[in-house]
N, C-alpha and C positions, 0 to 999 in steps of 0.2 A: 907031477903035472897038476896043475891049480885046477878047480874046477870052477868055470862061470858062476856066478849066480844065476839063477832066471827072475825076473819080478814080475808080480801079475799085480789087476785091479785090489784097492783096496774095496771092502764093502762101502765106505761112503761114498765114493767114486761108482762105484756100482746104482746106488741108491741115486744118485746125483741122476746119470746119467739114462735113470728107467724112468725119473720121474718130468725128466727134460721129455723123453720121450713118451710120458702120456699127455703133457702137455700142448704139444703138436699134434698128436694122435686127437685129441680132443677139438684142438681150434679145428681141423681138418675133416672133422667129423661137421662141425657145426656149421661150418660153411656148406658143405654137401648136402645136410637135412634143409638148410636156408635156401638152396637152390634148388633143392624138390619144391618145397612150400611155395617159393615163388612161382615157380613153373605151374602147382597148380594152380594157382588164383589168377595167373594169367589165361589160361586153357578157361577155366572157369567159367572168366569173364569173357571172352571171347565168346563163348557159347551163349553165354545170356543174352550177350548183345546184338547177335547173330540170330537167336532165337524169337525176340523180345522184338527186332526190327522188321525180320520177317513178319510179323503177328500184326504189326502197325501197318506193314505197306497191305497188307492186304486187307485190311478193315477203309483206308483211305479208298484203295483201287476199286472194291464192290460199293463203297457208299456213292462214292463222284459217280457211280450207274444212276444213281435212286431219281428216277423221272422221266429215265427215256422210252419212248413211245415210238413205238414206229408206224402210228397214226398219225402223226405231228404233223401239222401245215403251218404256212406261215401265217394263213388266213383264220386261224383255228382256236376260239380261246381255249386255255387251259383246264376250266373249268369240265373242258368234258376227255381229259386225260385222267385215267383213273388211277394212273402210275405218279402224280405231284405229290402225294401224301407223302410225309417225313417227319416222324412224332419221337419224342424222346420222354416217355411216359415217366422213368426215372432216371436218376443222375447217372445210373451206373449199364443202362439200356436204349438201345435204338435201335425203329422199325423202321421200314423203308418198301419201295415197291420198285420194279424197271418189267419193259417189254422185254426177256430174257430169248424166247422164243421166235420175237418181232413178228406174232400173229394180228397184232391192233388191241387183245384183247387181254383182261388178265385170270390168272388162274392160281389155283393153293401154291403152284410150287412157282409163282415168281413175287412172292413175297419174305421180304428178308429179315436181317438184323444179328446184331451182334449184342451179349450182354456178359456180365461178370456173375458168375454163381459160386458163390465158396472162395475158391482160389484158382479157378479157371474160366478164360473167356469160351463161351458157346456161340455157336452162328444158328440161326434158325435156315431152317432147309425147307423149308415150306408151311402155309399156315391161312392168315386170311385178318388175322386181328390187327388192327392199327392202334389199341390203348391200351393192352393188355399184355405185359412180359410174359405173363404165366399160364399165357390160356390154354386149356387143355387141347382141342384141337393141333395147338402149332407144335410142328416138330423141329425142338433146338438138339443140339449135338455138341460133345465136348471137343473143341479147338485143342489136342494135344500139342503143348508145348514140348518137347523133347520128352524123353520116356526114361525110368531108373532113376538113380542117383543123377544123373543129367537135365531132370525134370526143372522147371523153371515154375516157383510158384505166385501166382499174380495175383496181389496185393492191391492193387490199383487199377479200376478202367472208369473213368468218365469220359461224358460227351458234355459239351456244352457246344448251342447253337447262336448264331448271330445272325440277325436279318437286317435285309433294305427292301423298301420301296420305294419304286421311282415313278412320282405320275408324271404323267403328259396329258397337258387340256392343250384344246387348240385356242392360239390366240394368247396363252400363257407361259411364264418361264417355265422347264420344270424341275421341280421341287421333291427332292429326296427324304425321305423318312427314316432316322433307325430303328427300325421295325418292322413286321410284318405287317401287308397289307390291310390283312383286318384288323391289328391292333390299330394299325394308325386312325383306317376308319372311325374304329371304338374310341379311339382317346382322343385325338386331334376333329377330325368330326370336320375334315376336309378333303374330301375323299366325294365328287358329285357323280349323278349318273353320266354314262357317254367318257369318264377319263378311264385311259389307258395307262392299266398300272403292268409294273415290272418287278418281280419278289426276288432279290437275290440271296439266296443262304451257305452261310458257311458254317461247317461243326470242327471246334478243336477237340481232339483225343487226346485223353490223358492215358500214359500208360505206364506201370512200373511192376518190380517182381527182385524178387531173388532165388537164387538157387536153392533147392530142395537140401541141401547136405548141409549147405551152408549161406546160414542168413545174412554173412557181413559181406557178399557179395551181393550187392545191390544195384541196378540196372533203371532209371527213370528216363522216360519218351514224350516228348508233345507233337502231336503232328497235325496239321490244318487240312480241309477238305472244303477244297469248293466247289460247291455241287455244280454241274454244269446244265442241265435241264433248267431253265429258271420256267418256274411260273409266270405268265402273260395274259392276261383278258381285259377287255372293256366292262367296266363297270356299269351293271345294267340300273 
């Protein structure tokens, strides 16, 4: 009786077929780390932008307060509302005031602001200073933008303001200013007793940051604020 051969792999066959197989093993590897990585720089950025946008509406939402008075008449000029002030002492800081309480009246803790220290924006929580970021008196607090490895660190916060005046004389067109009332007064020097002027301002926000872990996640914001209180008085 003949006996079969059996035949098995040669070693190169062998080699051939381990090396096929790290080859796959490998592309299969590198797409899976590539879809963790993506996954987190999405998550990532989700969170900055989440984080980063919350931080803007709410700097819009309490500044568009800065001037309201719940003393206001229609008959009433401004001049004796102590809540109009809105100063931006530096680029990187803004003070403000509103009737928080709507007693008529104001007090330390309805004076506000928001500013950039370090790498995080602060709000002040009460105070009393209208040109001074750093006056001892006022109590600023750190705006934690998420917390951990999740922390969002802010690189960027400017205010810049823009103004109009608008007189009204009777008897005349009237005649709008880009500027603030008293500038216009000071510079143009057409501004007489008895005109009713009207100051409107608006502040853009500059805002930007990236993630704490990682800096090439980067997040930039501009957002507008038009103050809604305008200043109003007859020019005595």
């Amino acid at each position: 009786m003949m006996m079969k051969e059996k035949k098995g792999f040669t070693l190169i066959e062998l080699m051939v077929a381990l090396t096929l197989g790290l080859i796959i093993l490998s592309v299969i590897m590198t797409l899976y780390i590539n879809t963790i990585i993506t996954s987190s720089d999405l998550i990532k950025s989700a969170r900055i932008n989440y984080d980063l946008n919350s931080a803007l509406a709410l700097m819009v939402s309490d500044i568009k307060r800065s001037g309201y008075w719940a003393g206001a008449k229609s008959d009433l000029n401004s001049p004796n509302n102590s809540f109009t002030q809105l100063k931006v002492p530096s680029v990187s800081c803004i003070l403000y005031a509103y009737d928080a309480d709507a007693n008529g009246s104001v007090d330390a803790k309805e004076y506000y602001g928001f500013k950039l220290k370090g790498t995080n924006i602060q709000v002040r929580l009460s105070g009393g200073a209208m040109d001074d970021c750093n006056a001892s008196a006022d109590d600023w607090q750190t705006l934690n933008v998420s917390e951990g490895n999740e922390q969002v660190v802010v690189t960027l916060l400017t205010f810049t303001t823009s103004y109009k005046c608008l007189r009204q004389r009777v008897g005349f067109v009237d005649v709008s200013y880009e500027s603030s009332c008293a500038m216009a007064d000071a510079t143009f020097g057409n501004l007489i007793s008895g005109d009713n002027l009207i100051e409107s301002r608006a502040i853009v926000i500059a805002l930007e940051g990236h993630v704490k872990i990682d800096a090439v996640i980067i997040k930039k914001l501009v957002g507008q604020v038009k103050i809604r209180n305008n200043p109003f008085y007859t020019k005595p």
